[in-house]
Every structure is written in C-alpha cells, then in structure tokens.
C-alpha positions in Angstrom: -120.4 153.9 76.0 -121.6 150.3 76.1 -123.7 148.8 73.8 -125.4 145.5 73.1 -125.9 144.5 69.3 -129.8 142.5 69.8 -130.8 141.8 66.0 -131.2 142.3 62.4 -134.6 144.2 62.0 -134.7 143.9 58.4 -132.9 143.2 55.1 -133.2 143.4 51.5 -130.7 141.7 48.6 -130.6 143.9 45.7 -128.7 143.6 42.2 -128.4 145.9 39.6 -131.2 148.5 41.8 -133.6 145.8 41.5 -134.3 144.0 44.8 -135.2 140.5 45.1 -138.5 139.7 47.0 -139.0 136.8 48.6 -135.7 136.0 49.8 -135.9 134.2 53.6 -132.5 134.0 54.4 -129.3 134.6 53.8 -125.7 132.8 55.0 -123.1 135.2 54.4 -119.3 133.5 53.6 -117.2 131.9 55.7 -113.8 133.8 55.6 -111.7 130.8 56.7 -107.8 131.4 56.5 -105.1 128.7 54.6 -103.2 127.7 57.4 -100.8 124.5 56.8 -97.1 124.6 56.4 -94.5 122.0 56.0 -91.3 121.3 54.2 -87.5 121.4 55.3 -86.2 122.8 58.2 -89.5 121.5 60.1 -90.0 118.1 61.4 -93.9 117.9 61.0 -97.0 120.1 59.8 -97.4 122.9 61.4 -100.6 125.3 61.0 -99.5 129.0 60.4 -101.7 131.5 59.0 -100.9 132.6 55.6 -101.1 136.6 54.9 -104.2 137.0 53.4 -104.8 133.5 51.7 -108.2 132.1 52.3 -110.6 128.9 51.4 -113.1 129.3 48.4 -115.9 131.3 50.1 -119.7 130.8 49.3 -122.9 132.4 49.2 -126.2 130.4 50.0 -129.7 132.3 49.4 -133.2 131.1 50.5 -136.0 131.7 48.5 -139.8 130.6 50.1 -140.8 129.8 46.8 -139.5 129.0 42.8 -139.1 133.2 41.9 -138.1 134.9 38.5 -134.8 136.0 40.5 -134.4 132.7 42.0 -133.9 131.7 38.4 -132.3 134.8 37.1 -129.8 134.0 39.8 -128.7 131.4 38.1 -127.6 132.4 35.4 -123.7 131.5 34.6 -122.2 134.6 34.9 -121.3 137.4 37.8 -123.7 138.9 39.7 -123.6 142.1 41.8 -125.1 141.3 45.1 -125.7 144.2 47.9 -127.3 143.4 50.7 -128.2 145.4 53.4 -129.3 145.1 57.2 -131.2 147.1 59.7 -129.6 145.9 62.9 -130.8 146.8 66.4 -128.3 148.1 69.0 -129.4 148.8 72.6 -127.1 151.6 74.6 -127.5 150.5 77.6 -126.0 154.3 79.1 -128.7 156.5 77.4 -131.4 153.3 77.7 -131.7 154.1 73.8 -132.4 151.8 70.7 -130.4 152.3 67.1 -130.1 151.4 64.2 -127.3 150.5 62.9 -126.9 149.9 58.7 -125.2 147.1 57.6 -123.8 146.5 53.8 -122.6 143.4 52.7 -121.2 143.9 48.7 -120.3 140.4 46.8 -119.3 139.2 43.3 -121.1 135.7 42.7 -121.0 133.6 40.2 -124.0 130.4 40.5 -122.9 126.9 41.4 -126.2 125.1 42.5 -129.7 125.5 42.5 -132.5 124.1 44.3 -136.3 124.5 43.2 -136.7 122.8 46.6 -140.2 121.1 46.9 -143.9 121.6 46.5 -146.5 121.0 48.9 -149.7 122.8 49.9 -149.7 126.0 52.2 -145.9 125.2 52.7 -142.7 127.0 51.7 -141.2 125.4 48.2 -137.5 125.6 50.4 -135.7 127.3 47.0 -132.4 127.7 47.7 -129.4 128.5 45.3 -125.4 128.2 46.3 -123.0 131.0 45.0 -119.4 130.9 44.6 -118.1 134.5 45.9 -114.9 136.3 44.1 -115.1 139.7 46.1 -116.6 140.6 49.4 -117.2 143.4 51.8 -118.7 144.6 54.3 -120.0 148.3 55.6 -120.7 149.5 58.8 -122.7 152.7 59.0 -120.5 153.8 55.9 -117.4 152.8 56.9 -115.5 150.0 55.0 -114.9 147.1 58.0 -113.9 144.2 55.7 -112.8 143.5 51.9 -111.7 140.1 50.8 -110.0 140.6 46.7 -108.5 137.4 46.4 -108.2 138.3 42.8 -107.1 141.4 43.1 -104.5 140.9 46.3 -106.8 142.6 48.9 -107.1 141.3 52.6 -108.7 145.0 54.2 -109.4 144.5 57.8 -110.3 147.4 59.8 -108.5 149.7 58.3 -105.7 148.1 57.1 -104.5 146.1 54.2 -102.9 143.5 54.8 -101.6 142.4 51.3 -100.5 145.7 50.5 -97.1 144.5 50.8 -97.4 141.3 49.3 -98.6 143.7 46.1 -95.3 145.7 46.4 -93.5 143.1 46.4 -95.0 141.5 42.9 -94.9 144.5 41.5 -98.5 144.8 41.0 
C-alpha cells in the first residue's frame, strides 16, 4: 500500500534516561563510504567502494541556549545518545495518518563546543560537534542500520556485510 513519509512530529535526545531539553536540532552522520583504489595492475585511480569502510562520521547538536547538558555534553569521554522521532506517514489507500517511531542509537565522544552568542530575546545558537564510534538506527523496532567500525559491523537491512571480513580475521 503506498505511503508518503510527510515529517518528523517530534523528538527527544536522551542519555543515560535523562533527556536533554532544549535541544533545536539535530544533524544525524553522514555515512559516507572509502572509495579510492590504485596500485599495480591499474593504470590510474579508480573509485571502488570498500566493503564496509567509511569516513569519520560526526554528530552536531543545537542547543537555543548555554544548558547544563550542553556542558555535560562535553565532557571528554563517551556518551550514550538515543534519540528518537515521531515521524508522520500519510497512506494514501486508507487516506490515514501514522506514526511511525524512529530510534537513532550513537556512541559520541566531544570534539567542539560552541556557547554561540548572547543577545536579547534571541537564541544563544549553542552548538556542540560529536565524533561518533557506533551508530544505528530503528524503525518501528526493527534494526535498519548499524555502523561498528570498531567492532567490524556494516548491518544494512538485514544483512551484515562484514560478517565475512570477520571470518576471515578470525575475529
């Protein structure tokens, strides 16, 4: 049955059970795939995706003002970020809106923050950067994504796509 995905209603960012108020946005990471190959036998560079390598991924959350988590945040060691979304599906057979839940699990540690600015009746623009060693995301319950660099996991619906690569380092 066809359905059009229209928004996210809502969201909240929680570690450790306690959620973080006051958090405007959110830019989830970039899952961007190593791709260049060259050496002998090949008369060039040639960009081939490699099985489950990626670029450093990062985290970026805004804060509309300087916040006790803001700062707790950044301190330097991992945090445990869930966040999770409300999104708003239209099936455009039974002429119904859903919900559909959304959970986005990541391991961060801090690299950057910003107390942004003061200025009357204005937002202070807080923002802090994150450098992200595990991610996944949930669909309605259902694992859709895992990224382990550390671990040797590349889980994309369903399937693993390092689970080989494991095997064959004996790990």
């Amino acid at each position: 049955m066809p359905k059009i995905d229209e928004t996210v209603i809502g969201f909240a960012v929680y570690e450790d059970a306690t959620e973080y108020i006051g958090i405007s946005e959110v830019t989830l990471p970039e899952i961007s795939n190593i791709t260049e190959i060259s050496g002998a036998g090949i008369g060039g560079k040639i960009e081939s995706v490699i099985l489950g390598a990626i670029e450093a991924m990062s985290l970026t959350l805004n804060f509309r003002t300087v916040t006790n988590n803001a700062i707790k945040l950044h301190e330097p060691r991992q945090h445990n970020i869930d966040l999770r979304a409300a999104q708003q599906q239209k099936d455009t057979v039974k002429g119904t809106t859903e919900v559909v839940s959304v959970k986005h699990i990541l391991v961060v540690t801090p690299k950057k923050l910003n107390p942004g600015k003061v200025a009357t009746a204005a937002a202070a623009e807080v923002s802090g950067e994150y450098a992200v060693s595990y991610y996944a995301t949930y669909i309605d319950g259902k694992k859709k994504l895992e990224i382990d660099p550390l671990n040797y996991i590349y889980y994309v619906n369903g399937k693993d796509y390092l689970a080989d690569v494991r095997k064959a380092l004996g790990k």
